[in-house]
C-alpha positions, 0 to 999 in steps of 0.5 A: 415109021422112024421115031423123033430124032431125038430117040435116035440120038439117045438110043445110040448114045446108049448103045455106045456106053453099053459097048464101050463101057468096059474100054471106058473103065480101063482108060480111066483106070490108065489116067489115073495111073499116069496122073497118081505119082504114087501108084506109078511108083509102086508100079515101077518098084514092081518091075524095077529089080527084074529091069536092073538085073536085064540091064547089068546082064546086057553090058555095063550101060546101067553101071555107067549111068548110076556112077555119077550119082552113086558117087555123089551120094557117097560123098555128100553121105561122107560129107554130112554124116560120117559117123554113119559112113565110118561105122558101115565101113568099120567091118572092113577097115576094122581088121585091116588096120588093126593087122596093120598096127600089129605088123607095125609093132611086131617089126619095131619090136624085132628091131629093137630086140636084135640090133646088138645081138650077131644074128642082128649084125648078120641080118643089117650086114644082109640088109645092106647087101640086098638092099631092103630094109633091116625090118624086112630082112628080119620079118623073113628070116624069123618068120615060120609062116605066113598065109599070103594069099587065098583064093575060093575058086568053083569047081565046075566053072574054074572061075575065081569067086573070092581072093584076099591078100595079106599085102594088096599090092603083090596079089596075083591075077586071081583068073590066071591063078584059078585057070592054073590050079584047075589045070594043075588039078586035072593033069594029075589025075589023068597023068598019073592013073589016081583014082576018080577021088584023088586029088592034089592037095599041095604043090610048091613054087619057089619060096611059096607053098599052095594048099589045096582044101577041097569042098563039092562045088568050090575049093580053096588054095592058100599061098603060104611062105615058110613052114606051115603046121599041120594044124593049118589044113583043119583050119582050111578045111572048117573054113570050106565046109563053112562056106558050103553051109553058107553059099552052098545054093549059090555054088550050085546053081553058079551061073558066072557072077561072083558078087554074091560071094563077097560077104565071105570075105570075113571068112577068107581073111580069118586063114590070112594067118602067121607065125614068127619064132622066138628070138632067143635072149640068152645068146643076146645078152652074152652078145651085149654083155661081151659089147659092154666088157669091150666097151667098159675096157676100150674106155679105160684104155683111154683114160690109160693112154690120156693120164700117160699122155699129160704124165709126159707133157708135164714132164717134158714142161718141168724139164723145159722149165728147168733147162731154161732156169739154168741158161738164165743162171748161167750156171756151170755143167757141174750145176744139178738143176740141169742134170734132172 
């Protein structure tokens, strides 16, 4: 026999929950994570690292979407706090400024200091020859040495990691330069039969000079004008072991991006060093005391030759006068006021 239809309603009803209860629970769990703003975030924030990261391995999309907004946060930042902008900015600009005013002051100082002295005069001769400025031709003709560029450069991959320059606007193609020393690196050894440790450390190009300071997985390579000491080297060599002790996983397990190593860039712009020689006094001080003499006497000369000059125009009006004074007289030739 059936029951009511009413059991059979309830009955089923139940069975459904029974069923379902579990689906049930997870749809709502779902809704509430759509409709809780809250819980949505912290599911996003979840993923959201490992989705950047995708994104920038798959192309330049990401960076091309977050640019307008990157900027206009940068500006409005700048705009309405720039004292918090300056400050973050501060360990970077700080020691590029303060390296400009030095320069700045040493080349006013050296022009100031040979302008009458014959190495200066040979130096404005040359100025005006090649056409550069006389602030110029003194930097490189007093200059001992100079670290112009350096480059960290990975072993295994050849790829350049970091590059600093002591004068942005004449540094080099850091991928060429890193393709080329890597190459340099192994025609030595196989063209000359050195052994499996050895290793080129210097070579020179024209005026310049490349440094090779050699670490296990990344090396460094300093472009140098002049004659650098040698105390020079240890200060490249701490300076690899150092970044090896701070990067030394990054550098092993490199896999291509270079970003990661641009906080060593305080190190690298520490061996951006130069050195410049003395300028010697006692032969510009003979220099200028000759100039002196030669003016004190070019001046009295002058004053010679003016005084002579008036002595003989007076003499010459006295004689005018005389002359004149005898005509008006009509005196005869024997008359002495002519004679004189």
């Amino acid at each position: 026999m059936r029951g009511p239809p009413g059991d059979s309603v309830e009955a089923f009803e139940e069975l459904r929950r029974l069923l379902l209860s579990g689906e049930r629970e997870q749809l709502r769990d779902l809704r509430d994570r759509l409709n809780n703003r809250e819980r949505r975030s912290k599911d996003v924030a979840g993923v959201l690292p490992e989705a950047v990261k995708l994104s920038g391995e798959r192309g330049e999309e990401l960076v091309q979407a977050l640019r307008p907004a990157v900027e206009g946060s940068i500006k409005q930042s700048i705009e309405k706090k720039p004292d918090t902008f300056v400050g973050a900015l501060h360990p970077i600009i700080g020691p590029m400024v303060r390296r400009s005013i030095a320069e700045s002051l040493r080349r006013l100082m050296q022009s100031l200091e040979h302008p009458f002295s014959w190495r200066g005069l040979k130096w404005r001769f040359e100025a005006l020859r090649t056409g550069k400025s006389f602030a110029e031709v003194v930097m490189l003709r007093s200059l001992v040495y100079r670290v112009e560029q350096l480059f960290l450069i990975h072993r295994k991959t050849s790829l350049s990691l970091l590059h600093v320059a002591l004068d942005p606007a004449i540094a080099w193609d850091s991928d060429m330069v890193a393709g080329m020393l890597s190459a340099i690196q192994d025609f030595v050894p196989d063209s000359f039969a050195t052994g499996g440790d050895s290793a080129l450390e210097e070579f020179r190009v024209g005026e310049l000079q490349v440094w090779i300071a050699p670490g296990q997985y990344a090396y460094l390579a300093a472009v140098i004008r002049g004659h650098p000491p040698r105390e020079l080297r240890s200060v490249l060599e701490d300076t690899i072991d150092s970044i090896h002790v701070l990067k030394g996983s990054g550098l092993a397990n490199f896999q291509g991006a270079a970003a990661s190593f641009e906080s060593l860039r305080p190190e690298l712009e520490a061996c951006l060093r130069s050195q410049y020689a003395a300028a010697k006094r006692s032969g510009g001080r003979k220099v200028r005391t000759w100039i002196a003499v030669t003016a004190t006497a070019a001046f009295l000369t002058a004053a010679v030759l003016v005084a002579l000059r008036n002595e003989i125009r007076w003499r010459r009006f006295v004689a005018n006068y005389r002359f004149a004074r005898c005509l008006g007289s009509r005196c005869g030739e024997d008359c002495g006021c002519c004679q004189n």
